[in-house]
C-alpha positions in Angstrom: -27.7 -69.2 71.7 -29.6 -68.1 74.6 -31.6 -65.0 74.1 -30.1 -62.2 75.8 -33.2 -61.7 78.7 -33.3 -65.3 79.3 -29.6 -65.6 79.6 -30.0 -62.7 82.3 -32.5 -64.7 84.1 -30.6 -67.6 84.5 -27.4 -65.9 85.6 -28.8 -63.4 87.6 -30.8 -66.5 89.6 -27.9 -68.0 90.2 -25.7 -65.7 91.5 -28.9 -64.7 94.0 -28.5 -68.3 95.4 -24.7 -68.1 96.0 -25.2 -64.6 97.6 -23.4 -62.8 94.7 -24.5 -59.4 95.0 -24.3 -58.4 91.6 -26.5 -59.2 87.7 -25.8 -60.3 85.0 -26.1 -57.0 83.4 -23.3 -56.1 85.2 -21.4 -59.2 84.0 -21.6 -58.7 80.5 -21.0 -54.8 81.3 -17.0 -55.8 82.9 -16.8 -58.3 80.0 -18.0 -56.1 77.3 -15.8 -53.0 78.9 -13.0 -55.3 79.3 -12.9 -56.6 75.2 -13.8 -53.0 74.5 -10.7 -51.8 76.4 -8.4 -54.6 74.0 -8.4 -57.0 76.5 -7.7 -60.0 73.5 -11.2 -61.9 72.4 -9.7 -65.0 72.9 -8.4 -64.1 76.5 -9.5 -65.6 79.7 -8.1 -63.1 82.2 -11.4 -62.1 82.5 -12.6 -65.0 85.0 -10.1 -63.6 87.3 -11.2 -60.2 87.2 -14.8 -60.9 87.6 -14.3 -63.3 90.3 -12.0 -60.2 92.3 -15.3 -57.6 91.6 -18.5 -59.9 92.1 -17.1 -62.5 94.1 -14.5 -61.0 96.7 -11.5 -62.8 95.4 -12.9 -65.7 95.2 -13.2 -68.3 92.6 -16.6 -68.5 91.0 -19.1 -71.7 91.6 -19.3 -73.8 88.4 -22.6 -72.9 87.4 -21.4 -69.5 87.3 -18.6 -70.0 85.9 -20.2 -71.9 83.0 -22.9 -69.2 82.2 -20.4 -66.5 82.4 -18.3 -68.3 79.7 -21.3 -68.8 77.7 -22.2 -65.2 78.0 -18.3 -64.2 76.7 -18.8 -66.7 74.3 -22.0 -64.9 72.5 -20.2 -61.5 73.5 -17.1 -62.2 71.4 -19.1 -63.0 68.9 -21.7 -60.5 69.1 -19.3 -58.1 68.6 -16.9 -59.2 65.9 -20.3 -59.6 63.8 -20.4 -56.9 61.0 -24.4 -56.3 61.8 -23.8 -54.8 65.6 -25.8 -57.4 66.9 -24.4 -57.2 70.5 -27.7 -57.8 72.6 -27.3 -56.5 76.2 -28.0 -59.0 79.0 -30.9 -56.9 80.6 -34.7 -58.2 82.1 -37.5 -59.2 79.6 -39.3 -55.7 78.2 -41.9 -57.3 80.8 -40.4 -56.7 84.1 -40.9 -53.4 85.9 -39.1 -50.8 83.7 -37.1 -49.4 87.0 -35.7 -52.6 87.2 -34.5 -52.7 83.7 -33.4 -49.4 84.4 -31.2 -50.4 86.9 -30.1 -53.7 85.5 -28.9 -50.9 82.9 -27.1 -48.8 85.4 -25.3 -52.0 86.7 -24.6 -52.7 82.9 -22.7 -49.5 82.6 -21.1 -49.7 86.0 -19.7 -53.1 84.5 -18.9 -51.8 81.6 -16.5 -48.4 82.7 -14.8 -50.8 85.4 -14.1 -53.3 82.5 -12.8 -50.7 79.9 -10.8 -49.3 82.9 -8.9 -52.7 83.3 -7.6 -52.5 79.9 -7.2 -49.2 78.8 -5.6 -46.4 80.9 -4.5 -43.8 78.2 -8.0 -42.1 76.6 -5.8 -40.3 74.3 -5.5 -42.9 72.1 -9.5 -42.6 72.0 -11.2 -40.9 69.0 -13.6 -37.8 70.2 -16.8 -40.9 69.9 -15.3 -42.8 72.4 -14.3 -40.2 74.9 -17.6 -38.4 75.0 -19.2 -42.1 74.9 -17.4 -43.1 78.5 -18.4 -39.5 79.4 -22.2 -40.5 79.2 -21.5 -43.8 80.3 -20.5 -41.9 83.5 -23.5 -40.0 83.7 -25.9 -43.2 83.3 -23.8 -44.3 85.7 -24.9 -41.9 88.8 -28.4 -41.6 87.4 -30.5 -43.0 90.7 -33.8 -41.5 90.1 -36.9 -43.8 89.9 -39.1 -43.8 86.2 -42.9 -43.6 86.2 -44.5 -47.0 84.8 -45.3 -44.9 81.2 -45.0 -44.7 77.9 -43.2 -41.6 77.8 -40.4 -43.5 80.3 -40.0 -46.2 78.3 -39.5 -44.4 75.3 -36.4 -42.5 76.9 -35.3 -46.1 78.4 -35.3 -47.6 75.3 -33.3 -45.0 74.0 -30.7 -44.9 76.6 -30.1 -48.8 76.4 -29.9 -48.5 72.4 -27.2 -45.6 72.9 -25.2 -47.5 74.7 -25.6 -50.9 73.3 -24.1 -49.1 69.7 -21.6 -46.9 72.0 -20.1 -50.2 73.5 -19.6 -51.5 70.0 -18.1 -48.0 69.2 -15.5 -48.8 71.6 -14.9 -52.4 70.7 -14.6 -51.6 66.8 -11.8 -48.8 68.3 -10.2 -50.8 70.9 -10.8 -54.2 70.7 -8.7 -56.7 69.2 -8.6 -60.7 68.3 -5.4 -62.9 67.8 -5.8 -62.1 64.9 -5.4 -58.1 64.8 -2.3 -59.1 67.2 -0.3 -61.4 64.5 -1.1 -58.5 61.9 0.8 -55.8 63.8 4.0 -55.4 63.3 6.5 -56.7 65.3 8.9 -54.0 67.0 12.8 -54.7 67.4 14.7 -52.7 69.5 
């Protein structure tokens, strides 16, 4: 398994060459958002979505294709894994923190139109989730630059930790495997 900055790297290089304006924050975000919302683990509706948002409808290269099913590989995963060891697809701690800050932004972005896909009625949402998506909105919109210091990174570090465990929130309310599916009760009218 590819570590999660590395991973990032490679995806976010290639869709640079195939003039995909998008990351692969944001990649993970509308996959994450999307099994968060209860789009199924093992579905692959997914690839259509993404290829509608970051590609304008069309289909996705190969290479792309392939990492982004690698990536929904180690996010299914990731998530079903009792330890909440989802890793967000961000830069290395290395690159200039506003870029990680915005790599988190796209993450976010990805994230709410993901969720959005899959789950329209918030009412069914526990208070945690609602006022989760609520600060996800407000990462969202947040545009202004960081200084290059500790104090920055500190609150950066926070932020993507908050919403690394909120996006597991979610999942662990929303989310479901075959599994959960064939456990539910059928209904007979």
């Amino acid at each position: 398994m590819k570590a999660a900055s590395e991973m990032y790297e490679v995806l976010s290089s290639m869709m640079e060459r195939e003039t995909i304006s998008s990351d692969a924050a944001e990649v993970q975000g509308i996959q994450c958002g999307m099994l968060a919302g209860g789009m199924l683990l093992e579905s692959q509706e997914w690839l259509d979505s993404l290829a509608d948002f970051i590609n304008q409808g069309k289909p996705l290269p190969d290479n792309i294709k392939q990492q982004a099913q690698l990536l929904q590989g180690q996010n299914c995963q990731q998530l079903v894994e009792a330890e909440f060891a989802l890793s967000l697809c961000l830069p290395d701690d290395a690159a200039p923190i506003n870029d990680r800050g915005q790599a988190l932004i796209n993450w976010v972005h990805g994230f709410m139109l993901g969720f959005g896909l899959h789950q329209s009625d918030l009412t069914k949402c526990s208070s945690e989730v609602k006022e989760a998506l609520e600060d996800f909105a407000e990462i969202a919109r947040m545009d202004d630059a960081m200084p290059e210091d500790e104090e920055s990174e500190h609150a950066l570090n926070e932020v993507m930790e908050y919403v690394r465990i909120s996006a597991m929130l979610c999942f662990n309310e929303l989310g479901q495997s075959a599994s959960d599916q064939q456990a539910k009760p059928k209904t007979i009218h």
